[in-house]
DOFIDO-872650 format. One record per residue (C-alpha): y, x, z; residue in three letters. Coordinates in pm, whole numbers, padded with zeros to 5 digits, always signed. Layout:
// DOFIDO-872650
YXZALA/...
//
This chain:
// DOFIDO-872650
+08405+12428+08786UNK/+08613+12551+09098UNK/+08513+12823+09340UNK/+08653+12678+09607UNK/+08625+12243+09738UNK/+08755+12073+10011UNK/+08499+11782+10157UNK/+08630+11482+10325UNK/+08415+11311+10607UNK/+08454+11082+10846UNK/+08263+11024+11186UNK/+08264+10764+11461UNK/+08467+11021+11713UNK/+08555+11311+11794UNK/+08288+11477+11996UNK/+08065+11407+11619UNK/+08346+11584+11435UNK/+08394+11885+11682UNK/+07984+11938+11640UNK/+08002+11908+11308UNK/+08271+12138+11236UNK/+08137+12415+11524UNK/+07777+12394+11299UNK/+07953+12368+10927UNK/+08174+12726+11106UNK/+07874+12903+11273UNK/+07634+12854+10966UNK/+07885+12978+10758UNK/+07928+12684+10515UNK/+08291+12651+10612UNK/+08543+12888+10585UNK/+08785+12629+10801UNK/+08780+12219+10940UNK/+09081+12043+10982UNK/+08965+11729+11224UNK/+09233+11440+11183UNK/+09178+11252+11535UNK/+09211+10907+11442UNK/+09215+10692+11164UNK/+09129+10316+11110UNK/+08908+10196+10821UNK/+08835+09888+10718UNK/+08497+09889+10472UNK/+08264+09664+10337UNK/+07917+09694+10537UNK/+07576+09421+10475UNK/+07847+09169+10321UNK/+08077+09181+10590UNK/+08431+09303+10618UNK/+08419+09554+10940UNK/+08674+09802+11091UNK/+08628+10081+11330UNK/+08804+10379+11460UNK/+08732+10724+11284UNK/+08768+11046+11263UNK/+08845+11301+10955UNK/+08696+11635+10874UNK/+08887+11794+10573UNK/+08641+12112+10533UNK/+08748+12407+10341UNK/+08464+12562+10163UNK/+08287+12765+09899UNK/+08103+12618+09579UNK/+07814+12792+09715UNK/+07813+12681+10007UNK/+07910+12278+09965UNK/+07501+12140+09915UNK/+07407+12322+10255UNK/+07708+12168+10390UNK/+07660+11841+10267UNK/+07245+11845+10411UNK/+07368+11969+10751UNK/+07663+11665+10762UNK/+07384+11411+10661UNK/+07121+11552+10883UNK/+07427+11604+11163UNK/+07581+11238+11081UNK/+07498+10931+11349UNK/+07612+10679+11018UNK/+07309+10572+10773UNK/+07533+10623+10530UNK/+07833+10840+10579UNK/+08128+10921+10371UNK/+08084+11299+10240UNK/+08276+11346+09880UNK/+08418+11643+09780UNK/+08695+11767+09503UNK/+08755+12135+09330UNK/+09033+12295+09424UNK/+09218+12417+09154UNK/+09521+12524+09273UNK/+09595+12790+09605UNK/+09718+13125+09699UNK/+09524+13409+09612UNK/+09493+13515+09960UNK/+09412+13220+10078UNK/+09105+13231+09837UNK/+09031+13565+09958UNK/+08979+13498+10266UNK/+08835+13133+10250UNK/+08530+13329+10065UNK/+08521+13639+10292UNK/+08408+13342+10555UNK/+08166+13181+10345UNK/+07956+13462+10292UNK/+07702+13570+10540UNK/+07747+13903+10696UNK/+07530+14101+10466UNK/+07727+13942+10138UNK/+08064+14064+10322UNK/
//
């Protein structure tokens, strides 16, 4: 199992992705957020075909760190059931590692 995952979520806008980001940042559970303005999905939703406007988070994070992520998101998230999936990274440069994990750790695990 990696260290290190990046989550993908989407949101309605990007007011919801700039609060959940600032949250995910201040608490911690994300060493960085990449928000992707706008996107259009199209999805299956109570047996109808919808499509809407989004919004991406790609969140850099710590395996510690991803299930107190992924409770803030839900708690954070206006959907009833929003996208939040996640993969290992694998692959990256050390330093990069470094200091993704330097910013995942609370000030007295620094």
């Amino acid at each position: 199992m990696a260290a290190h995952v990046l989550l993908y979520v989407t949101v309605p806008d990007e007011v919801g992705a700039r609060t959940i980001a600032r949250a995910l940042l201040e608490n911690r559970e994300a060493a960085c957020v990449n928000i992707i303005p706008r996107m259009h999905a199209m999805y299956w939703w109570e047996d109808t075909i919808e499509e809407a406007d989004e919004c991406v988070l790609l969140i850099k994070t710590c395996r510690h760190a991803v299930e107190a992520a992924r409770r803030r998101i839900a708690a954070m998230h206006p959907y009833q059931v929003p996208c939040i999936v996640g993969w290992d990274m694998d692959f990256g440069h050390p330093p990069f590692w470094d200091w993704l994990e330097n910013q995942c750790a609370t000030p007295d695990q620094r």
